[in-house]
Structures are given as structure tokens and as C-alpha cells.
C-alpha positions in Angstrom: -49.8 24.8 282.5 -52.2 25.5 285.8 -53.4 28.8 286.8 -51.6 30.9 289.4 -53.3 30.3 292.8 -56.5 32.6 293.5 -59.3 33.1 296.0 -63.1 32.1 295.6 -65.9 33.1 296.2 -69.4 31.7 295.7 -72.1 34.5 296.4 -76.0 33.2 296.2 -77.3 37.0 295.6 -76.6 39.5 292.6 -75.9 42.4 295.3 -73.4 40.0 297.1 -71.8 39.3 293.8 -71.4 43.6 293.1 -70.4 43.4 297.3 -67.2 41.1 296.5 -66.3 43.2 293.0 -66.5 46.2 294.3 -64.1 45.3 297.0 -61.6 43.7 294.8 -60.7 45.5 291.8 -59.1 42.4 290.3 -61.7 39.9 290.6 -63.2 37.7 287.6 -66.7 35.8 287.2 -67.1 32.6 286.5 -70.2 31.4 285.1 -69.7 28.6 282.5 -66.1 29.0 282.4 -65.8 27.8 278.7 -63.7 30.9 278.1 -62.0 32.2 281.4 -60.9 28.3 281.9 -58.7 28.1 279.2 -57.5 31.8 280.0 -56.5 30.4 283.2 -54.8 27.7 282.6 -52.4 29.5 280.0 -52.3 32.2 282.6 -53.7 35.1 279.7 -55.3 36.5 282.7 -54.2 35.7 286.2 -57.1 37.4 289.1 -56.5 37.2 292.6 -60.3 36.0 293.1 -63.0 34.2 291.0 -66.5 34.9 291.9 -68.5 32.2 291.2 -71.9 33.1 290.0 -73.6 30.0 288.8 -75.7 29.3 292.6 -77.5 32.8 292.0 -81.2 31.6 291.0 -81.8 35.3 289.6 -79.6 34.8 287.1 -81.4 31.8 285.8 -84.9 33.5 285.6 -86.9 34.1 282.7 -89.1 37.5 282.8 -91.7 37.2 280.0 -93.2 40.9 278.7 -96.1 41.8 276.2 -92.7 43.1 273.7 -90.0 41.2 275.1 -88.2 38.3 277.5 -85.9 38.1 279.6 -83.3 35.7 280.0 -80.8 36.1 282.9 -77.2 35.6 282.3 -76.8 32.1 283.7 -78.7 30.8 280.8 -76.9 28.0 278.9 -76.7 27.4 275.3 -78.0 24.2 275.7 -81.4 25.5 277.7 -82.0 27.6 274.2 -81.3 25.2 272.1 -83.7 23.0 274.2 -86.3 25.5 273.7 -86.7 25.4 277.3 -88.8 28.6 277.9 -91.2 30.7 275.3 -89.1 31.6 272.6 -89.6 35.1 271.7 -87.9 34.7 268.1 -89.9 32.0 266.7 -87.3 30.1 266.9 -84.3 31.5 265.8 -82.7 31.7 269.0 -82.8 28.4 269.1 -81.0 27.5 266.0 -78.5 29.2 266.5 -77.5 27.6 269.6 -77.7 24.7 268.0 -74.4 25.3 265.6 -72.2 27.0 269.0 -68.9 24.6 269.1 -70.0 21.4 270.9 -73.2 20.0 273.2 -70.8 19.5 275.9 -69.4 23.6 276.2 -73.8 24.6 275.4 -74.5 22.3 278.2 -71.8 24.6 280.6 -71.3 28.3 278.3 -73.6 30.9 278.9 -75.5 33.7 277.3 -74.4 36.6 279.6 -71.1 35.2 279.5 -70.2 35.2 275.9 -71.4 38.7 275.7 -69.8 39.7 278.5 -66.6 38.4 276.5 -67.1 40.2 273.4 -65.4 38.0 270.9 -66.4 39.0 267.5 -66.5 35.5 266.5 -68.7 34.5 268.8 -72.5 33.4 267.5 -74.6 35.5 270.2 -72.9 38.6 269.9 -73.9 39.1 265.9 -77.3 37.1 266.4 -78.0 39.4 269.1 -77.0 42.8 267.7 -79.5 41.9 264.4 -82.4 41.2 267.4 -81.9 44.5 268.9 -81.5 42.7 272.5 -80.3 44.9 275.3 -78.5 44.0 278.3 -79.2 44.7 281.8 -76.1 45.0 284.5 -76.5 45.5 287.9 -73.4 47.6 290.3 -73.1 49.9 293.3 -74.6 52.5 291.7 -77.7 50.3 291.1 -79.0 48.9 287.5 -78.8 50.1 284.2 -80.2 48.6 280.6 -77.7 49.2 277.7 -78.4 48.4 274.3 -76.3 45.9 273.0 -74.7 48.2 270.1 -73.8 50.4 272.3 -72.5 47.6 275.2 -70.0 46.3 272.8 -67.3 48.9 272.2 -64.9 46.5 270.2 -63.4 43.1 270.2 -63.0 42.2 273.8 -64.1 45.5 275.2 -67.0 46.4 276.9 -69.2 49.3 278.9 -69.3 46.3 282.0 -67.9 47.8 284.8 -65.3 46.4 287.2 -68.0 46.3 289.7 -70.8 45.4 287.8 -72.4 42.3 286.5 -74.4 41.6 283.7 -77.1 40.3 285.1 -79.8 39.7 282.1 -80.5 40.1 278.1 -83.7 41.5 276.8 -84.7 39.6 273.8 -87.8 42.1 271.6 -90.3 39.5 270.7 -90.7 38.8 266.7 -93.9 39.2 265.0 -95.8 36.1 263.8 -94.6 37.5 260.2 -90.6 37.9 260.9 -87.9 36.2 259.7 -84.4 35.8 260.8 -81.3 33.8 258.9 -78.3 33.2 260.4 -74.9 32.0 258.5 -71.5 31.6 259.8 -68.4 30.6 257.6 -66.0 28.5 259.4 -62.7 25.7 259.0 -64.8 23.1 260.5 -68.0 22.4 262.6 -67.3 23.8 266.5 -65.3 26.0 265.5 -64.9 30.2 266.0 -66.3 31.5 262.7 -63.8 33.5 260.0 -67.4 35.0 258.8 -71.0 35.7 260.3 -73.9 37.0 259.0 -77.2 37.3 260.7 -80.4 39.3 259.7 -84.2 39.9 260.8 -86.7 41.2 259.3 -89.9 41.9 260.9 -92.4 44.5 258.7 -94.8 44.5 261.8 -92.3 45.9 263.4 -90.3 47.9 260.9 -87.5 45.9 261.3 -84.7 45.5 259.5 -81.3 44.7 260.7 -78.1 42.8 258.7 -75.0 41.9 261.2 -71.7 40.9 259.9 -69.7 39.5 262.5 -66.2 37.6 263.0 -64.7 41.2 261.8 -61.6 42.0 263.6 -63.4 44.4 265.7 -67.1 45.4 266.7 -69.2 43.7 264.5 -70.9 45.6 261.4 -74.4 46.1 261.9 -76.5 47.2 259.4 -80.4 49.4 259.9 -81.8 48.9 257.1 -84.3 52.1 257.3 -81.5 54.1 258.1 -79.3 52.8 255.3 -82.5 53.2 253.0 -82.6 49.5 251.9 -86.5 49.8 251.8 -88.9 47.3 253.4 -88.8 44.7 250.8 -87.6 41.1 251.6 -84.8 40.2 250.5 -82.7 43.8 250.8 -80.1 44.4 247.8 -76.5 43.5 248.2 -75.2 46.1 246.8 -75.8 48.9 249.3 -74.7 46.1 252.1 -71.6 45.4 250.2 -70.9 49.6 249.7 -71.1 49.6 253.5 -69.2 46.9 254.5 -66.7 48.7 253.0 -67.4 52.3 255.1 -67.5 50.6 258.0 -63.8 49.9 258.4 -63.8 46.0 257.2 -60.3 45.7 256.2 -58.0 43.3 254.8 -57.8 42.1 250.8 -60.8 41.2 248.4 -61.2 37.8 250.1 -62.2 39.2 253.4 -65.0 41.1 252.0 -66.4 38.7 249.8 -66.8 36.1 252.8 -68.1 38.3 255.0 -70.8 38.9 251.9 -71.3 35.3 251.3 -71.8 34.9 254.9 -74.6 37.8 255.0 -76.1 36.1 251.7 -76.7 32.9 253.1 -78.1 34.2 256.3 -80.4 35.9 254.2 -81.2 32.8 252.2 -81.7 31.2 255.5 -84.3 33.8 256.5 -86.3 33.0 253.4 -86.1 29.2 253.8 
């Protein structure tokens, strides 16, 4: 199957990319197209226009802070798992591009465009969430920095405007001390996890955060201060567990206990 026939659009500006939305209530962006390709082709979605925003140089810039960076949204997989800029996580960023499907979609998908997305099962979105990263979107009514919690609404479903475009994630740089573990549970290598767990820990900062992601909605995250895990490395399971239960994780015993083993091995990672 092909898509249905559509117009395009490539805009070299982040304002001439809000320009065409706003004027076209039923356009999509393209950036690495690892997702909204195959959508297209089994016509799940079928836009009048595609705006293509891979030939805006602002959304391949890199804004380094004293606390944080900034990667714009055009970022590939592959440039983080190259380590091609000051990585604010010590790392961790980079690793877990390293285990997202294949070299050849990290050379094309992109950061701003998984998160855009929302799929639960996808690595940034629970890596992310346990960083704390925010995301910065840019529309008509000018720009606005969302934290990512509060971006994601629920599987597929976002605050992103028609008429905006998420134009950037802010990345809180890690101590020299932190430490971050990522885990994801899966039928085989490449592909979209049944499980994720990710956590960091930074006591400079008074950090802790445990995500379990692949749920069937938002994923789970986890503050540990406000959960009252204490500041001790590793956390107990047993509160995590209690509220992985509370936070709406449904399905039998089985989907529980992966989600946990997940969660434990990120941690074991972390302490590696």
C-alpha cells in the first residue's frame, strides 16, 4: 500500500514551519520519518500536507547551560550515540541510544520526534521522564517550555499543539556523582520493548527518579523523595512494587513482575 497523495512543504525557519501549521489544520511533520512513514504507507494517518523539517539548522543546535543542554529536535539517535556533543548525563544518554531498534533508523529517527510520538514503548520517552528533561515548543502564540511529565498526557497523546512544533529538549546536567541504569525487556534485539525501566540518581542534586515504561498508557514515574524511598542507593523494591500497583498498571501477575524486573535491572545497571 502507498500513501494517499499529499502536499509538501519544506520550510528553512521554525516560524515558517508554525506559518504553514497554522494555516493547515491537517498538516504533519516529517523529521526522520521512522514512524509517520510506515503510518503512511498503511494509510493509519492520511494529511493533506507534510512539512518537512529536517533543512531547519535551529533544530540541529546544541545550547550548552551551567545546569543543562539543549538539544534541538532534529537530533538523531545516532549523533547521541556518537557522543557527538558534551554529554550532560555522563553518558547515559548515550547508551541508551545505542540499544533503539537498528543503526540504520538512529542514523534517520529523531529525539523530538519520538517524543513528539508518545509511544510508551519507546526508549526516550521513559529515559527521559527519569532525567527530568523538559521540552520546548515553539507556535503562534510564541514559545513555551513544558516538563516532560506533564507533555505526555498518555500513549500517543500530547500537550503539542496543531500549530506548534517541538522545537528542543532540555537535558539537567548530572553530577560527577550520579548514576543512571536503564533496562528494557523485549522479544528480540530492535525491537519495541514489553517492559522499561530507567532510574537516576544524583545525591548532589537530590535526585531520585524510577520510570517504568512500555505500560499501556503514560509511563509510571516514580519521585523518590516524594514516595519517601530515602536517599540511599539502591531504593527498596517494595514501595516501587506497592506503587506500580496505584498507579493503574493493569493486566495479570506477569505484567507486574516484568515491569519490576525491568526496573531491577535498570537499577543493577546504575550500580555497574
Amino acid at each position: 500500500m502507498k500513501p494517499v497523495a499529499f502536499d509538501y512543504e519544506r520550510p528553512h525557519t521554525i516560524e515558517g514551519a508554525v506559518g504553514i501549521l497554522s494555516g493547515n489544520s491537517d498538516a504533519k511533520i516529517l523529521a526522520g520519518g521512522q514512524t509517520l512513514g510506515p503510518m503512511l504507507n498503511l494509510r493509519l494517518v492520511q494529511p493533506t500536507l507534510i512539512v518537512d523539517v529536517t533543512r531547519i539548522p535551529d533544530l540541529t543546535r546544541i545550547e550548552e547551560e551551567e545546569d543543562a543542554v539543549t538539544l534541538g529536535a532534529c537530533i538523531t539517535h545516532a549523533a547521541i550515540e556518537d557522543s557527538r556533543f558534551a554529554d550532560p548525563s555522563n553518558g547515559f544518554l548515550a547508551e541508551v541510544a545505542r540499544g533503539i531498534a537498528y543503526r540504520a533508523v538512529r542514523t534517520r529517527g529523531t529525539i523530538g520526534g519520538s517524543l513528539a510520538h508518545a509511544d510508551p514503548a519507546a526508549d526516550w520517552l521513559s529515559c527521559l521522564l527519569a532525567v527530568g528533561a523538559e521540552v520546548l515548543l515553539t507556535g503562534p502564540r510564541g514559545k513555551r517550555r513544558v516538563a516532560l511529565k506533564e507533555f505526555v498526557r498518555g500513549a500517543l497523546d500530547t500537550e503539542l499543539a496543531p500549530d506548534e512544533v517541538l522545537d528542543g529538549v532540555r537535558i539537567p546536567r548530572f553530577s560527577r556523582k550520579a548514576r543512571a541504569g536503564f533496562a528494557k525487556i523485549c522479544r528480540k534485539s530492535g525491537e519495541f520493548a514489553d517492559a522499561i525501566g530507567a532510574v537516576v540518581h544524583d545525591s548532589d542534586r537530590g535526585v531520585l527518579q524510577l520510570v517504568a515504561g512500555a505500560t499501556r498508557g503514560q509511563p509510571i514515574l516514580i519521585n523518590g523523595e516524594a514516595e519517601g524511598l530515602g536517599a540511599s542507593f539502591p531504593p527498596p523494591l517494595e514501595p516501587v512494587r506497592e506503587k506500580l500497583k496505584q498507579s493503574g498498571l493493569v493486566g495479570d501477575a506477569y505484567e507486574l513482575n516484568i515491569h519490576m524486573a525491568a526496573i531491577k535491572r535498570a537499577i543493577a545497571n546504575a550500580q555497574a
